[in-house]
Every structure is written in structure tokens, then in C-alpha cells.
C-alpha positions as CSV (number, residue, x, y, z in Angstrom):
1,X,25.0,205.4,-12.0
2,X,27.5,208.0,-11.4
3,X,30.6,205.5,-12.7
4,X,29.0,205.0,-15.8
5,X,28.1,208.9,-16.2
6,X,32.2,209.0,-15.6
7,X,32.2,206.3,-18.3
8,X,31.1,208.1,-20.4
9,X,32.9,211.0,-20.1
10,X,29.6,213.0,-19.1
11,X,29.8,215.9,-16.7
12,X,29.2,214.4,-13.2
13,X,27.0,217.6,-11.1
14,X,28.2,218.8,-7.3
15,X,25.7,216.6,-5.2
16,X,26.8,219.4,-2.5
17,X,24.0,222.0,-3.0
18,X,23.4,225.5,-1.9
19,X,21.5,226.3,1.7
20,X,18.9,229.1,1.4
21,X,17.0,230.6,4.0
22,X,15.7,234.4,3.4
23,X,13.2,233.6,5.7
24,X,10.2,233.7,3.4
25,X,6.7,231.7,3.8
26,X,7.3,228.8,1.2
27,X,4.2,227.2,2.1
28,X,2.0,225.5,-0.9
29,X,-1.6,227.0,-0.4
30,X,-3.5,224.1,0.9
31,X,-6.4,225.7,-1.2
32,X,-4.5,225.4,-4.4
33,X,-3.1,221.7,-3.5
34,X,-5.7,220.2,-0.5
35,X,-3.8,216.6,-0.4
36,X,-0.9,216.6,1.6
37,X,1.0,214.0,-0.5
38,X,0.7,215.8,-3.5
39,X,2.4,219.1,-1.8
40,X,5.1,217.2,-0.3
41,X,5.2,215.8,-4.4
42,X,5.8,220.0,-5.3
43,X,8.5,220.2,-2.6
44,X,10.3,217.8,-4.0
45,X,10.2,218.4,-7.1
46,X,11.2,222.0,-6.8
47,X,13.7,221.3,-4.3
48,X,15.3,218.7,-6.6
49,X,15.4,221.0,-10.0
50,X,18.9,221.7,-10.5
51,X,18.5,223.6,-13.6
52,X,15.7,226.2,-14.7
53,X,13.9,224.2,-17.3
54,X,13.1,221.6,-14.7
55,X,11.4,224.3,-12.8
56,X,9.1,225.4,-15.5
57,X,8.1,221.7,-15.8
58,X,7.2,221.7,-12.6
59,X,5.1,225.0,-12.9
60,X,3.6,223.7,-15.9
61,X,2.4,220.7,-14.4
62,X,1.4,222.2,-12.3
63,X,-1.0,224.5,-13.8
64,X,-1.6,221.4,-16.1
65,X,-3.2,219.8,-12.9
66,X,-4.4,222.4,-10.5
67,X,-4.9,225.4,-12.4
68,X,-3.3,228.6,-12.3
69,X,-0.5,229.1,-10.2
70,X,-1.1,230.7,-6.6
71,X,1.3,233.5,-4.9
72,X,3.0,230.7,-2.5
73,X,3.9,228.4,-4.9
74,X,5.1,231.3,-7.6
75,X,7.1,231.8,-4.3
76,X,8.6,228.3,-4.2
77,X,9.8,228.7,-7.6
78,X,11.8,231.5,-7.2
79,X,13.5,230.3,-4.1
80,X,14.4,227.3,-6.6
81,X,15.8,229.3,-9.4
82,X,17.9,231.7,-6.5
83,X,19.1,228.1,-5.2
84,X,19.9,226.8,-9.0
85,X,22.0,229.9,-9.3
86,X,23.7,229.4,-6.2
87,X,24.7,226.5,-6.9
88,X,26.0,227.1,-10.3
89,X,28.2,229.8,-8.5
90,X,29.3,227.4,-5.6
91,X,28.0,229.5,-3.6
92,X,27.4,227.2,0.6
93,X,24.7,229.7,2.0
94,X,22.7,232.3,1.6
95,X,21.2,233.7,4.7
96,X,19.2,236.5,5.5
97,X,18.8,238.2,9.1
98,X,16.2,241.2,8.1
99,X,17.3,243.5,5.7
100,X,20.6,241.7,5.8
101,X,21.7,239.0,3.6
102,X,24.9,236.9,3.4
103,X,26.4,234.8,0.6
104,X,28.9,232.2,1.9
105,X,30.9,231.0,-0.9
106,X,32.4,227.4,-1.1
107,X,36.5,227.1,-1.6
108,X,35.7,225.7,-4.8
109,X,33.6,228.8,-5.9
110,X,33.4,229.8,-9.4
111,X,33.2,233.5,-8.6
112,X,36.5,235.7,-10.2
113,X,37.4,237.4,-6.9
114,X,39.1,239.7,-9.0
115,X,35.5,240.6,-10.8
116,X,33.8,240.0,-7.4
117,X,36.2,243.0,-6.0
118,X,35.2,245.4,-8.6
119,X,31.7,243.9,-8.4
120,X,31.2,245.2,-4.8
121,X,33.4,248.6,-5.5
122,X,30.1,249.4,-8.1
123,X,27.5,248.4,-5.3
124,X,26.9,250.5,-2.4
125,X,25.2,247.7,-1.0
126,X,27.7,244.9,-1.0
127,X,30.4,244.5,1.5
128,X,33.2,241.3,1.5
129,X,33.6,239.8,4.6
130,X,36.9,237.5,5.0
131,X,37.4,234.6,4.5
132,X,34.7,234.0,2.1
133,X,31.2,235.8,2.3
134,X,29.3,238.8,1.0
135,X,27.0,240.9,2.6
136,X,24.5,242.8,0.9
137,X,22.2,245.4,2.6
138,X,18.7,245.8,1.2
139,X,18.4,249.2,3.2
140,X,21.0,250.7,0.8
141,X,19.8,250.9,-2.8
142,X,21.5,249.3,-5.7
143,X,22.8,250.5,-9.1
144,X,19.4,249.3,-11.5
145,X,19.4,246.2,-12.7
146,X,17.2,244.2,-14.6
147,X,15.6,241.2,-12.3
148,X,17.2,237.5,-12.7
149,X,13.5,236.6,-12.1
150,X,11.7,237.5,-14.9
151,X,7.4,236.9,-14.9
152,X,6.3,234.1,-14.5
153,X,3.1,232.1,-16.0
154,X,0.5,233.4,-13.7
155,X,1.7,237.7,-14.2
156,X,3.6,240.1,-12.4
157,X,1.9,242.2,-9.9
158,X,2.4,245.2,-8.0
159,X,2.3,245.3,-4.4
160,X,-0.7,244.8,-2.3
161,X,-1.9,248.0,-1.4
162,X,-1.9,249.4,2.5
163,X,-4.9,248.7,4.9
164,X,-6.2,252.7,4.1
165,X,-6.0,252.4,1.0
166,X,-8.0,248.8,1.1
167,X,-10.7,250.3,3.0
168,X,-10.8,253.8,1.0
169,X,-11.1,252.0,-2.4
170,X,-14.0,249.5,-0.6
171,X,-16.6,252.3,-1.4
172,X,-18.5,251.8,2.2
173,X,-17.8,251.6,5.9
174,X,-17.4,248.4,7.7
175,X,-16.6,247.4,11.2
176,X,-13.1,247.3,12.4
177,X,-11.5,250.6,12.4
178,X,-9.2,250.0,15.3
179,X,-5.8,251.1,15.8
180,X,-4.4,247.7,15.6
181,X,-6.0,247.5,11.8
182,X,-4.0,250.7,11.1
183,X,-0.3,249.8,12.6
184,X,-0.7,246.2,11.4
185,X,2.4,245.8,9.2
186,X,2.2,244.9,5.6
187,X,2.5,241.1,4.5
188,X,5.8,240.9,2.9
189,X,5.7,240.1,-0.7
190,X,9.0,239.0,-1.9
191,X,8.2,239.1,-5.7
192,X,7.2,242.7,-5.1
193,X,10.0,245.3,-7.0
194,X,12.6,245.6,-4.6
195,X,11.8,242.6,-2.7
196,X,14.3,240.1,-1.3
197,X,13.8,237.8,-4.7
198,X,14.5,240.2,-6.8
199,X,17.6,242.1,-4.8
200,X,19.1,238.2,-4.6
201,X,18.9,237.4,-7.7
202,X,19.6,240.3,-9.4
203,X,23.3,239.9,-7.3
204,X,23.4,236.2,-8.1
205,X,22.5,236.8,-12.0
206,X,25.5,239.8,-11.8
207,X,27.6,237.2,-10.1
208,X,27.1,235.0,-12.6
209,X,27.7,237.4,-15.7
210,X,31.4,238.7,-13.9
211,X,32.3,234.8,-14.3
């Protein structure tokens, strides 16, 4: 298939593709999808989509088929478009360790290191790390930028409010007002403003856009 892609003088795509782990829950709700088979279907699919129209057919037929779409797999999707721009950059990995996150780039990258210097000169955040990486610091704020992720079919949202203020808007007492309720940390939400989503792939879309 490929020969005859060459053939025909069309433009034969990287099979190599981008590693992403920001350590997020990319879990299909087994509420939203109950048969196994089907989820591992959605995995595939999203992992597969190498540009972002094929993702919104997947969200589409998805909603098609089960309805509206669910926080986890919203989450999926965004992890595929981070990965789809990745790739597009050349970028090998993208790893987070908590509020830290690296981008290895491949030699072949497409990034202008000339760009990618002045780039990281305008970011606070951003660091180069020799031979080939970037580091980015989500402690540190960033210059604003609009989000590479834009809403999706199912809405934006804000995010969830804290355990006090659960219970204060609930409008009666219940059981359970222990200090392990209290100090319980906060569910990450990743497509929250701020989140590690949006911080990615605001840098990947701004990566893009110096190229």
C-alpha cells in the first residue's frame, strides 16, 4: 500500500508516532460504554486518528451511538489532538512528572530552533535542555494564550467546586463531616483553565505557529 501511495507521488505519513503520558485517567466511563469490546473499539480509534477531523468523527459517532459525550472520553480526545500535534511537530515524547512536563524532540523535528530559542526567551516557564528537550513548569505562569483545545461538543465547564463548598451549596446537613472529607484533595480535571491540556497544547499550538 505504501509503494503505490509512493506511486503516486502521494505524501507517505511518519509511521513513528509521538509517546504521551501526562499521567491522566483516560479511562472510557464503563457507564457511558458498558461492553468492553466497544471501548477497546474508542481506543483505537482515537489512538489511530492522525489528523483532527478523524477525531471529531470519532466524537460524533460517538454521541451518534451512545449519547452525549462523558468527561473521560472528552478526556481521551484531547490527549489525541495533543498527540496529533506532536506528531506534526516530530516531537518523540511528552512526559509529565507532576507539575513538570518534558517535550523530547526527534532529530528530524520540524521545530525552527531559532524560533524555538526566542520561543522559550518569551516564556517564563519553558527551559531547553540539551540535546533535544523542553521543559515546561506549570508552577510558573505563562504569557496568555488562547487554548489549542477549543470546546468541544458536550460544553466547557468550570471546575468542580471544593468539598465546602459542595456541602455549603447542599442546603442541609448530612453525615460525614470528618477531617479526612476536608483534606481529601481535589480530583484533577485536566480540561479545567490552566490544566495540563490546556498548558500542553497551548505550547504545542505556539510551537506549531513559530514553524
Amino acid at each position: 500500500e505504501q509503494t503505490v501511495r509512493e506511486l503516486k507521488g502521494e505524501e507517505i505519513e511518519d509511521d513513528i508516532r509521538a509517546t504521551v503520558n501526562l499521567r491522566v485517567d483516560l479511562r472510557i466511563d464503563e457507564a457511558y460504554v458498558s461492553d468492553m469490546n466497544q471501548r477497546l473499539m474508542l481506543y483505537r480509534k482515537v489512538a489511530a486518528a492522525r489528523h483532527e477531523a478523524e477525531l471529531d468523527r470519532v466524537l460524533e459517532e460517538a454521541i451518534d451511538r451512545y449519547g452525549p459525550l462523558p468527561d473521560s472520553l472528552l478526556n481521551l480526545a484531547d490527549y489525541g489532538r495533543i498527540r496529533v500535534m506532536a506528531d506534526r511537530l516530530g516531537i518523540d515524547t511528552i512526559d509529565r512528572e507532576g507539575r513538570i512536563v518534558v517535550l523530547k524532540f526527534r532529530p528530524q523535528a520540524k521545530a525552527d530552533p531559532v524560533r524555538l530559542v526566542a520561543l522559550v526567551r518569551q516564556r517564563p516557564e519553558l527551559t531547553l535542555v540539551p540535546p533535544a528537550a523542553l521543559k515546561m513548569d506549570m508552577t510558573r505562569p505563562s504569557s496568555p494564550q488562547p487554548s489549542a483545545l477549543s470546546p468541544r461538543k458536550g460544553g466547557s465547564r468550570s471546575p468542580a467546586p471544593s468539598w465546602w463548598t459542595a456541602r455549603a451549596r447542599a442546603g442541609e446537613v448530612k453525615p460525614g463531616f470528618t477531617k479526612a472529607d476536608i483534606l481529601r484533595k481535589a480530583r484533577e480535571d485536566p480540561r479545567a483553565p490552566g490544566g495540563v491540556f490546556e498548558r500542553v497544547g497551548g505550547l504545542l499550538s505556539d510551537l506549531l505557529d513559530q514553524g
